[in-house]
C-alpha positions as CSV (number, residue, x, y, z in Angstrom):
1,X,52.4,-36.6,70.1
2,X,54.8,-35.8,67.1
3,X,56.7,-32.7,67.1
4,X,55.4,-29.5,65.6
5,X,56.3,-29.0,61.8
6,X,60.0,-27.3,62.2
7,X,59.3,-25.4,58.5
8,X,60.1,-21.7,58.7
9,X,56.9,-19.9,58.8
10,X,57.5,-17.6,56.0
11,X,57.9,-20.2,53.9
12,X,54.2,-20.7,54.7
13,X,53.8,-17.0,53.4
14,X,55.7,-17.5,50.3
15,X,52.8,-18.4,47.7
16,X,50.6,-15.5,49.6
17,X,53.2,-12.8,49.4
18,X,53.4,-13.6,45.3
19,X,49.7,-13.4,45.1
20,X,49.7,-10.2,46.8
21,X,52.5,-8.5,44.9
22,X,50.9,-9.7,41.9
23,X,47.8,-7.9,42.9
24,X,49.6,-4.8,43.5
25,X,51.3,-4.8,40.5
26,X,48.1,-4.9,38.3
27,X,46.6,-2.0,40.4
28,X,49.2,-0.2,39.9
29,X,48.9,-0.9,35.7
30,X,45.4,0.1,35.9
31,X,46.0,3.2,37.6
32,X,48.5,4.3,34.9
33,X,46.2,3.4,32.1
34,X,45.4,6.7,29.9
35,X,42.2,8.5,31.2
36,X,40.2,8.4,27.5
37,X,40.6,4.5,27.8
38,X,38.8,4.1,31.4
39,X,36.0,6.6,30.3
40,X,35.2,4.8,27.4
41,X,31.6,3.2,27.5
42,X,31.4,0.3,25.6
43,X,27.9,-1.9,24.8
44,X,27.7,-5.2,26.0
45,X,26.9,-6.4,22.8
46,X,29.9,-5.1,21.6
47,X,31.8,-6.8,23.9
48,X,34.2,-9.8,22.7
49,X,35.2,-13.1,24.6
50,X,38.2,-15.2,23.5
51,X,36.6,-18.8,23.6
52,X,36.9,-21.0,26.7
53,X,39.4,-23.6,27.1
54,X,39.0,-27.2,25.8
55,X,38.2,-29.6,28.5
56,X,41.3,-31.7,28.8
57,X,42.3,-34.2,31.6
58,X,46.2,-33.5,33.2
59,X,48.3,-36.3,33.0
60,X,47.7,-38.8,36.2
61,X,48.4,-41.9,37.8
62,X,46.3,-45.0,38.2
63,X,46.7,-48.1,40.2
64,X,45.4,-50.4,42.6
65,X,47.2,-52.3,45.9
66,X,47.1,-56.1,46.8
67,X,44.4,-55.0,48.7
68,X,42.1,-53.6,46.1
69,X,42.7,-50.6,47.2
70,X,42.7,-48.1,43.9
71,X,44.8,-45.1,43.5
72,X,44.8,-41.9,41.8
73,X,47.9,-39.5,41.7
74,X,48.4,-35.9,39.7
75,X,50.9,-33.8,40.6
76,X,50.7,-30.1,40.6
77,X,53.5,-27.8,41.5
78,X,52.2,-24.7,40.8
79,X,51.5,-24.1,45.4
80,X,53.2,-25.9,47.7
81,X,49.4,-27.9,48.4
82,X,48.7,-31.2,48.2
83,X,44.8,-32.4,48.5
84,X,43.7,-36.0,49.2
85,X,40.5,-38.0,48.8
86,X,39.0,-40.9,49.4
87,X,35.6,-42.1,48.4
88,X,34.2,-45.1,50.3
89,X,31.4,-47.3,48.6
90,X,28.6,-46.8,51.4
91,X,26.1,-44.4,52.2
92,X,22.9,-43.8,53.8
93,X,20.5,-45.8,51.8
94,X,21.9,-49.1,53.2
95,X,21.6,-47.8,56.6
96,X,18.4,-49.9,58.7
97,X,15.6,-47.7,58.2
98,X,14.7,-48.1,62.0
99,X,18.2,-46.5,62.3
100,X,18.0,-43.8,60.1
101,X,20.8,-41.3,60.7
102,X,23.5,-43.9,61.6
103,X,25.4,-43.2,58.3
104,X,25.6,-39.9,58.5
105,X,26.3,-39.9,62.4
106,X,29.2,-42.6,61.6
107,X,30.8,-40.3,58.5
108,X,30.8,-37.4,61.2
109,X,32.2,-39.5,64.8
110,X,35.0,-40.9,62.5
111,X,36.3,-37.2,62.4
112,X,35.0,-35.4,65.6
113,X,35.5,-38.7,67.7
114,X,39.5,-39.0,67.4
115,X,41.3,-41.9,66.7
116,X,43.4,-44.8,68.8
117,X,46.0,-42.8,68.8
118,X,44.9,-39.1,69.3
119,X,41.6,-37.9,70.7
120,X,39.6,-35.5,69.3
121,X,41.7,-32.6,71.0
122,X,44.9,-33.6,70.2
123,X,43.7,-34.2,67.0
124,X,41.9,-30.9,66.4
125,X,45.6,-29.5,67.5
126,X,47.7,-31.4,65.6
127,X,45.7,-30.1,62.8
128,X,45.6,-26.8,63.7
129,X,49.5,-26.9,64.2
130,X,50.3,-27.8,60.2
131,X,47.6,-24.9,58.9
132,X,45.9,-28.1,57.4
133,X,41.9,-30.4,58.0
134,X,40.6,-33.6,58.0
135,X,37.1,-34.2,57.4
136,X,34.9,-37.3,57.0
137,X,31.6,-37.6,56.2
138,X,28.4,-39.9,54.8
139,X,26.0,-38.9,52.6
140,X,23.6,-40.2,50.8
141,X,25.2,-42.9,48.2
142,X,29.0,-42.8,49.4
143,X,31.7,-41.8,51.9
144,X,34.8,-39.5,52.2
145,X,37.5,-39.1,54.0
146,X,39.5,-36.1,52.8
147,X,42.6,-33.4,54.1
148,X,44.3,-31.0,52.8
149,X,47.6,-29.9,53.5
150,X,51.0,-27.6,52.8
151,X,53.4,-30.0,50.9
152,X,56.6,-30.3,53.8
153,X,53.8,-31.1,56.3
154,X,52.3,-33.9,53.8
155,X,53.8,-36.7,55.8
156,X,52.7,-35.8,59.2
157,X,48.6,-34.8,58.0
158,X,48.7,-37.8,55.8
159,X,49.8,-40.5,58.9
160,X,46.6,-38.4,60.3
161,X,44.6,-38.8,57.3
162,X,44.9,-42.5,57.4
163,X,44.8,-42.4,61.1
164,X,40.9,-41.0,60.8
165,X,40.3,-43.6,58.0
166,X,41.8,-46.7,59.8
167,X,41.4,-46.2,63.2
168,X,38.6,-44.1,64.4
169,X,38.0,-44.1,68.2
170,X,34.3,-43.0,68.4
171,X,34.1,-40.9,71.5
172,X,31.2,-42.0,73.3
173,X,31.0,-38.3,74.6
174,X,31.4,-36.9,70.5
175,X,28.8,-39.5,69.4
176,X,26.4,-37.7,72.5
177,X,27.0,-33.8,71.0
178,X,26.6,-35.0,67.4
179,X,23.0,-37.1,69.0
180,X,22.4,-33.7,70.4
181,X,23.6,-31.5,67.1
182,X,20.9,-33.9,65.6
183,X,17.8,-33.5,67.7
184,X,18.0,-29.9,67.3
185,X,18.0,-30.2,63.6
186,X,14.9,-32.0,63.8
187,X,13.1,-29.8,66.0
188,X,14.1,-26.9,63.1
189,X,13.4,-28.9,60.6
190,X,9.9,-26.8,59.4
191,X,11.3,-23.3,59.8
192,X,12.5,-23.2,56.3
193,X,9.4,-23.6,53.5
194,X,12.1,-24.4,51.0
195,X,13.3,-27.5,52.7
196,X,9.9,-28.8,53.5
197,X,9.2,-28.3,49.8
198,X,12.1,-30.1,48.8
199,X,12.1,-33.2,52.2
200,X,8.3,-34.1,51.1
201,X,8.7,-33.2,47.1
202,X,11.0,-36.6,47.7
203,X,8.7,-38.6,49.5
204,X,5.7,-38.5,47.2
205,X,8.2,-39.1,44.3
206,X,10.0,-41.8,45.9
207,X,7.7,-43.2,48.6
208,X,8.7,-41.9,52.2
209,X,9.7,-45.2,53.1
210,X,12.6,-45.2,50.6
211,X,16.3,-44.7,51.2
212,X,15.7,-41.7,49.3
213,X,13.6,-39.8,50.7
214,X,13.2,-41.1,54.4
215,X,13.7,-39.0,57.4
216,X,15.5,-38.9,60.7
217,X,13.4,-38.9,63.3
218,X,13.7,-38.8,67.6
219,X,13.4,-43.0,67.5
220,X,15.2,-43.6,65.0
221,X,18.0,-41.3,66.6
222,X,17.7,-42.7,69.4
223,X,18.2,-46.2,68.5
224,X,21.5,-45.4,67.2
225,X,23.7,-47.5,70.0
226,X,27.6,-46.8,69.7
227,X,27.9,-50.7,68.6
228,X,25.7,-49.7,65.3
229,X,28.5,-47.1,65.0
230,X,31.3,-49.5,64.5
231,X,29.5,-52.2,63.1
232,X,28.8,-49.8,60.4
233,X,31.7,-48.6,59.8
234,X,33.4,-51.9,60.0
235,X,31.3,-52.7,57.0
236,X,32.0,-50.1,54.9
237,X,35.7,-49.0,55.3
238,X,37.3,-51.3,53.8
239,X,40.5,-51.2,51.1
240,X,38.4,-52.9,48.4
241,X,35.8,-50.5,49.1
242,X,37.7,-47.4,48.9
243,X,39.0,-45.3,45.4
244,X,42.3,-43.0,47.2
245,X,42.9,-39.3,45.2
246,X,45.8,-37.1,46.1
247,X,46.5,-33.5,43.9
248,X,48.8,-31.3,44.1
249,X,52.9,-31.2,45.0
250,X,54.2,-34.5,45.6
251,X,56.4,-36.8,43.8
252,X,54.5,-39.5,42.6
253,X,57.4,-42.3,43.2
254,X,57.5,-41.3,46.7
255,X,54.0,-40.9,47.5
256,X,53.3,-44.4,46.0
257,X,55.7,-45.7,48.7
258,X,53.9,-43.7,51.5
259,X,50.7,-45.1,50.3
260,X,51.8,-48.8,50.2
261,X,53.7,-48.1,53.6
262,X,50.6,-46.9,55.1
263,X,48.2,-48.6,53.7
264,X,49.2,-51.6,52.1
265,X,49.0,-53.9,54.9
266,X,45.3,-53.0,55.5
267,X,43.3,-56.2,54.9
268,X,39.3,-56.2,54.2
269,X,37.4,-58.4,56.5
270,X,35.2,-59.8,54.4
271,X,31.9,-58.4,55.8
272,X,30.4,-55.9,53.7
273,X,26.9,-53.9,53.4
274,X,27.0,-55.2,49.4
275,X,26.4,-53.6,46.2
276,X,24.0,-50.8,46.7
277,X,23.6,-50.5,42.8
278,X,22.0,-53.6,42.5
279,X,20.4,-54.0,45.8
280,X,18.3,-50.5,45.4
281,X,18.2,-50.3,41.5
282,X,14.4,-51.4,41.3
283,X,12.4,-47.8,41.7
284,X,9.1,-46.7,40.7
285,X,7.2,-43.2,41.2
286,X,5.2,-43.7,44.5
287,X,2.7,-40.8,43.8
288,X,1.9,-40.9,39.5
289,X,-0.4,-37.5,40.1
290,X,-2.2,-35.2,41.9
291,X,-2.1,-31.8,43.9
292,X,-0.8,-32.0,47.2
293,X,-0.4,-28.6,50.1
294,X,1.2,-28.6,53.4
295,X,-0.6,-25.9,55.1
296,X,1.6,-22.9,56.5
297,X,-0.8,-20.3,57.2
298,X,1.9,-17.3,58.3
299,X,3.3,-17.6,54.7
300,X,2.2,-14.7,52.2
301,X,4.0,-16.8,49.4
302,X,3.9,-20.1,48.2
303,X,6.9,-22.4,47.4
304,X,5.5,-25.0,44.5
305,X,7.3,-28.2,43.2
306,X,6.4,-30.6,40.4
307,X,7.9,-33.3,38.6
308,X,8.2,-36.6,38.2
309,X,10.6,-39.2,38.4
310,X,14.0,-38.7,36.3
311,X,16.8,-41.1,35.0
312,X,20.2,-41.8,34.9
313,X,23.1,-39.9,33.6
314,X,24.2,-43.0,31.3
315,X,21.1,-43.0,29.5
316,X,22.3,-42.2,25.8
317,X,19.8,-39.3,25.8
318,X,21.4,-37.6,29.0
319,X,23.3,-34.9,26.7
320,X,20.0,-33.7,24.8
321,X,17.9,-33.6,28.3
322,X,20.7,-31.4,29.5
323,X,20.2,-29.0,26.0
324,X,16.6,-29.3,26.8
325,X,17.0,-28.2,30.4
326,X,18.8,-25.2,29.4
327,X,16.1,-24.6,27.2
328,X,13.6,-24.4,29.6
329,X,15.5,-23.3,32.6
330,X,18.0,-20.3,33.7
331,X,18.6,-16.8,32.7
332,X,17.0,-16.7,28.9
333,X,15.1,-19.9,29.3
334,X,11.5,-19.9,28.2
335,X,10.1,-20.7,31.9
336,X,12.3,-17.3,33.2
337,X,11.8,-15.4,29.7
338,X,7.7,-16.7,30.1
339,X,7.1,-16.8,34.0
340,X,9.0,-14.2,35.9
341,X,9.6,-11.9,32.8
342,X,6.6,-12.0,30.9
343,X,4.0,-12.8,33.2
344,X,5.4,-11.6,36.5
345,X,4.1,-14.7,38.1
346,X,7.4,-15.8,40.2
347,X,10.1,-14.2,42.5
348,X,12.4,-17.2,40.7
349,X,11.4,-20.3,38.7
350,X,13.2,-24.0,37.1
351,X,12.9,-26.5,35.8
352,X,15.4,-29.7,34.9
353,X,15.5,-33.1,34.0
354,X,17.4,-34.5,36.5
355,X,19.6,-37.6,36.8
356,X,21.8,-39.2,39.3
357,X,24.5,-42.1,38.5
358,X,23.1,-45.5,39.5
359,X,19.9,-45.0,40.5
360,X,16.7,-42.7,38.6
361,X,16.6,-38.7,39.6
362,X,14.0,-36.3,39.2
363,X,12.4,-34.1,37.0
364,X,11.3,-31.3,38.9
365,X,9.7,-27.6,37.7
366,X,8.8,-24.8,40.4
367,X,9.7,-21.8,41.9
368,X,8.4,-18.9,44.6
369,X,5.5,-17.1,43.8
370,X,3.1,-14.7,45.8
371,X,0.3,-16.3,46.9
372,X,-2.5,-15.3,45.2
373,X,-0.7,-15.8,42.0
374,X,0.0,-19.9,43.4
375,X,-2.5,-21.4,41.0
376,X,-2.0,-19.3,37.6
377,X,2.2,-19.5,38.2
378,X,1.6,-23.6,38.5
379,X,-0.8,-23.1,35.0
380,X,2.1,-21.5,33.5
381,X,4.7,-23.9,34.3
382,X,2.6,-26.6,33.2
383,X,2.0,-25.0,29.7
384,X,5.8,-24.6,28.7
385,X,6.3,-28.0,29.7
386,X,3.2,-28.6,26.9
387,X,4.7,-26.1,24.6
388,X,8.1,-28.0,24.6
389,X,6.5,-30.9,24.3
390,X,4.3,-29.8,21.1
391,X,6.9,-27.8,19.2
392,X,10.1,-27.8,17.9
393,X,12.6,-25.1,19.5
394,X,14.2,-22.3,17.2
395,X,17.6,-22.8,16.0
396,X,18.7,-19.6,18.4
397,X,17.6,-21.8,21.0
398,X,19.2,-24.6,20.1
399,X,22.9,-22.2,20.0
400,X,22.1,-20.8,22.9
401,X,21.1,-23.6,25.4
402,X,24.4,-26.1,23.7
403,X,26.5,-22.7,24.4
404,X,24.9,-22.4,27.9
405,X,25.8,-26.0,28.4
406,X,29.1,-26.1,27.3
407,X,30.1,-23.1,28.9
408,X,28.8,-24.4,32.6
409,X,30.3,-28.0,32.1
410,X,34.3,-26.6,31.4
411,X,33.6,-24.7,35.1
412,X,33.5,-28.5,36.5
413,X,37.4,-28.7,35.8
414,X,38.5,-25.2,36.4
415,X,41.3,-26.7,39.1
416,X,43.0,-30.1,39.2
417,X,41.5,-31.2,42.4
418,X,38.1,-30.8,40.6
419,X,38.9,-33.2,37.4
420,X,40.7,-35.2,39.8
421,X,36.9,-35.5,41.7
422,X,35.2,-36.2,38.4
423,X,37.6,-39.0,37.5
424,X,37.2,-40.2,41.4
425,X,33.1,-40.5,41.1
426,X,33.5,-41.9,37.2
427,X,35.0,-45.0,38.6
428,X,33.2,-44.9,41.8
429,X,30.2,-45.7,39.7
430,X,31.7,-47.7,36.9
431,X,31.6,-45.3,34.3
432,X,34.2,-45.1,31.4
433,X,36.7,-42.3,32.1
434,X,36.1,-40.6,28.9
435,X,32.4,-39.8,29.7
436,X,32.9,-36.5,30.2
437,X,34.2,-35.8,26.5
438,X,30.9,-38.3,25.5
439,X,28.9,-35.8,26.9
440,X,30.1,-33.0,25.5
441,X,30.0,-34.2,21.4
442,X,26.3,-34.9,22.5
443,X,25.5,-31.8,23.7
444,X,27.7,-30.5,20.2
445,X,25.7,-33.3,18.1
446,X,22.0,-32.3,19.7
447,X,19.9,-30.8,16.7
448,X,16.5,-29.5,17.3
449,X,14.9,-32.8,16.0
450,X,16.7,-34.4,19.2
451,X,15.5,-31.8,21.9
452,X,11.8,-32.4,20.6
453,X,12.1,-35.9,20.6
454,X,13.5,-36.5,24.4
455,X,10.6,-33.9,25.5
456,X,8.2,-35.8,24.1
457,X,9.8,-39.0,25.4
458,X,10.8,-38.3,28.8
459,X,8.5,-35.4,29.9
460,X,5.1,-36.9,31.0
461,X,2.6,-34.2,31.7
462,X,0.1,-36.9,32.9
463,X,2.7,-38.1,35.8
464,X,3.1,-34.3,37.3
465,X,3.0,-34.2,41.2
466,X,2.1,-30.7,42.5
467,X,3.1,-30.0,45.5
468,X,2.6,-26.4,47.2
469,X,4.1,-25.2,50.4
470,X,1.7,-22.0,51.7
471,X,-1.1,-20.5,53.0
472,X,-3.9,-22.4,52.2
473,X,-6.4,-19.4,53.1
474,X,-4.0,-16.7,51.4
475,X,-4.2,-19.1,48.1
476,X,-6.6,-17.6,45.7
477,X,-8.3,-18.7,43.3
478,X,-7.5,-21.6,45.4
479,X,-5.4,-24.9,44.3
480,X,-9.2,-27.1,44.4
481,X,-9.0,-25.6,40.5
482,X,-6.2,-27.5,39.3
483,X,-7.0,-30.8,41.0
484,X,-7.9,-34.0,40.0
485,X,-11.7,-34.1,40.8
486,X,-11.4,-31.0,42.9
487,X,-9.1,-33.3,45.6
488,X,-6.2,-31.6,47.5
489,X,-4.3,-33.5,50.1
490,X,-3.4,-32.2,53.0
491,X,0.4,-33.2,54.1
492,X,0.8,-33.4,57.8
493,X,4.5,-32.2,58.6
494,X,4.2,-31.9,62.4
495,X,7.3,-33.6,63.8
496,X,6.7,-36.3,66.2
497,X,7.6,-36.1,69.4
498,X,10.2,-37.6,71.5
499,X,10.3,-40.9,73.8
């Protein structure tokens, strides 16, 4: 076990103490400000905003090891904080889907199981000791491995860091808790309304079979032998698999030599789970229409979804969709302006085109609505996804949904850790680095032409899949009145039992 970090704790306290006698000093400037200036009232509209800050990217280091393993360094000295990443090409698509929850099970284990060379509470310690995590996980299309630490500790979290990433013990008694962690969830799994809407909005858009939209279930948990564990993650971490980030205050000729020290003699093996991009690239909308309810009878409101399948965000139209989404969606978008405003039809209400990097998203509209107002709220949404369809938006529209976009997309790169993400998940999914400026002169160049055009192109009316989460008896006039040939299908969510 190394030795605790010998740095003086109130250096620790330095950035902390600033922060607080900055506070205090501009309390104490607002307390001395003349009485007639804090009692003036002052309209909103009257109110004036210098403009937001130009996206731009802070200078930063690329490069790639013997390995294949690719780097990215930007130094920030503004806290003694440095912040590390790395993204692993893997994820739970490529996962058996007789073994559904190995992915995520193997993202989690890496951390909570320990490594070779401390076990999970000598590691949880050692952490604990330098203020500073580790975390590793697996989601749905990639890995991470990630920590964050005070800079004169970087050396010791980062040996720990790469400890977690290359040499994970996977605690047969860890890998039982997280098994356990697991079962519960699936027990719970139908106490929320919102996430049934959402698990089985996915299956009848995707097919439940696919890696998409599958679910955990008791067998497939408990097929999940430790040996699937590391034959996993023997598969996936890997240098020439990885992209490495690090942000924050480091010197970047020294850090390279840590990096190359640590991980520079790490050699892939050769056995991989392949290119998910072109192994799962070939999707098509499992159900093209029709109403479908899964029956909750102690609801008193109804949670409806519908949509269709989506695209990609390289599609050279992805700018305008995202115009056309503020358009229809968010404070001051017709379906909030129309449906909850208007109308008084919904507690909240969306709707978005959406789009994920290598394979298609979804375009999804809904919201919460009481339930004898299920079937006219659904009517509603429907007809401003007509209406944008049919006619051209108004030119204070147009400003206001590019403003709206704008505005939300500088947010993404507030901090340097964030950009530092973006550029991480560019490359991760082979996109250029400057996409994110592409996307903005879109969004700039959209004209009201453009918005009409991609509604009429990519919203398909025809395709809608309805899907309602409610009472079925509470429902009135009931959902039979908006369904093809008066058919509603039941969805049975009842989670089967254990072996």
């Amino acid at each position: 076990m190394s030795e605790p970090s010998q740095t003086p704790f109130w250096n620790h306290l330095r950035p902390y103490l600033a922060l607080l006698f900055l506070v205090g000093l501009l309390i104490s400037q607002l307390l001395q400000a003349p009485p007639s200036v804090a009692a003036t009232p002052q309209h909103y509209r009257d109110l004036e905003f210098p403009p937001l800050p130009d996206v731009e990217l802070p200078e930063y280091e690329r490069f790639q090891l013997d390995n294949g393993l690719k780097v990215y360094l930007m130094e920030d000295h503004r806290l003694p904080l440095v912040s590390g990443v790395s993204l692993i090409q893997t994820g739970s698509r490529l996962e058996p889907a007789d073994k559904v929850g190995l992915a995520s099970l193997t993202g989690a284990l890496m951390r909570a199981g320990g490594t070779l060379s401390h076990p999970p509470n000598v590691l949880n310690q050692q952490l604990e000791q330098n203020a500073a995590s580790v975390e590793a996980s697996i989601g749905n299309s990639n890995g991470s491995v990630s920590f964050e630490a005070l800079s004169p500790d970087l050396q010791r979290v980062f040996d720990l860091f790469v400890e977690v990433l290359r040499e994970p013990a996977f605690d047969t008694q860890q890998l039982a808790l997280l098994k356990n962690q697991a079962r519960g969830n699936i027990s719970r799994r139908n106490d929320q309304p919102n996430n049934i809407a959402n698990r089985e909005f996915q299956k009848l858009i995707y097919g439940e079979e696919s890696p998409y939209a599958r679910t955990m279930e008791y067998a497939t948990l408990d097929a999940i032998e430790p040996e699937d564990i590391q034959g996993f993650y023997e598969q996936s971490v890997q240098p020439d698999r990885l992209i490495l980030g690090l942000v924050g205050d480091f010197d970047s000729r020294q850090m390279k030599r840590l990096i190359e020290d640590k991980l520079g003699d790490w050699q892939a093996s050769g056995s991989s789970l392949g290119n998910p991009a072109s192994a799962l690239s070939d999707i098509s909308q499992a159900e093209t229409e029709g109403v479908f309810l899964v029956d909750r009878p102690e609801l008193t409101q109804s949670y409806v979804e519908l949509g269709h399948l989506g695209g990609l965000r390289n599609d050279p139209d992805y700018p305008v969709l995202g115009v056309m989404n503020n358009v229809l969606s968010g404070f001051g978008g017709r379906l909030f302006n129309e449906v909850r405003s208007r109308q008084g039809l919904a507690y909240s209400v969306y709707g978005f085109w959406g789009a994920q990097y290598d394979y298609p998203g979804v375009f999804r509209a809904g919201g919460q609505t009481r339930s004898e107002a299920t079937v006219p709220f659904i009517q509603a949404v429907r007809r401003e996804i007509e209406r944008i369809r049919q006619e051209p938006i108004s030119s204070e529209e147009l400003q206001f949904a590019q403003d709206s976009t704008l505005n939300s997309f500088v947010f993404n790169f507030a901090s340097r850790a964030q950009t530092l993400s973006r550029l991480l998940t560019y490359d991760y999914y082979d996109y250029p680095s400057d996409f994110l400026f592409r996307y903005q002169d879109g969004v700039r160049d959209t004209t009201v032409e453009d918005v009409l055009r991609v509604a009429q192109t990519y919203l398909n009316p025809e395709q809608l899949v309805t899907l309602v989460v409610g009472s079925r008896e509470a429902i009135d006039p009931p959902l039979d009145a908006i369904a093809p040939q008066d058919d509603v299908t039941l969805l049975d969510v009842t989670i089967p039992e254990p072996s």
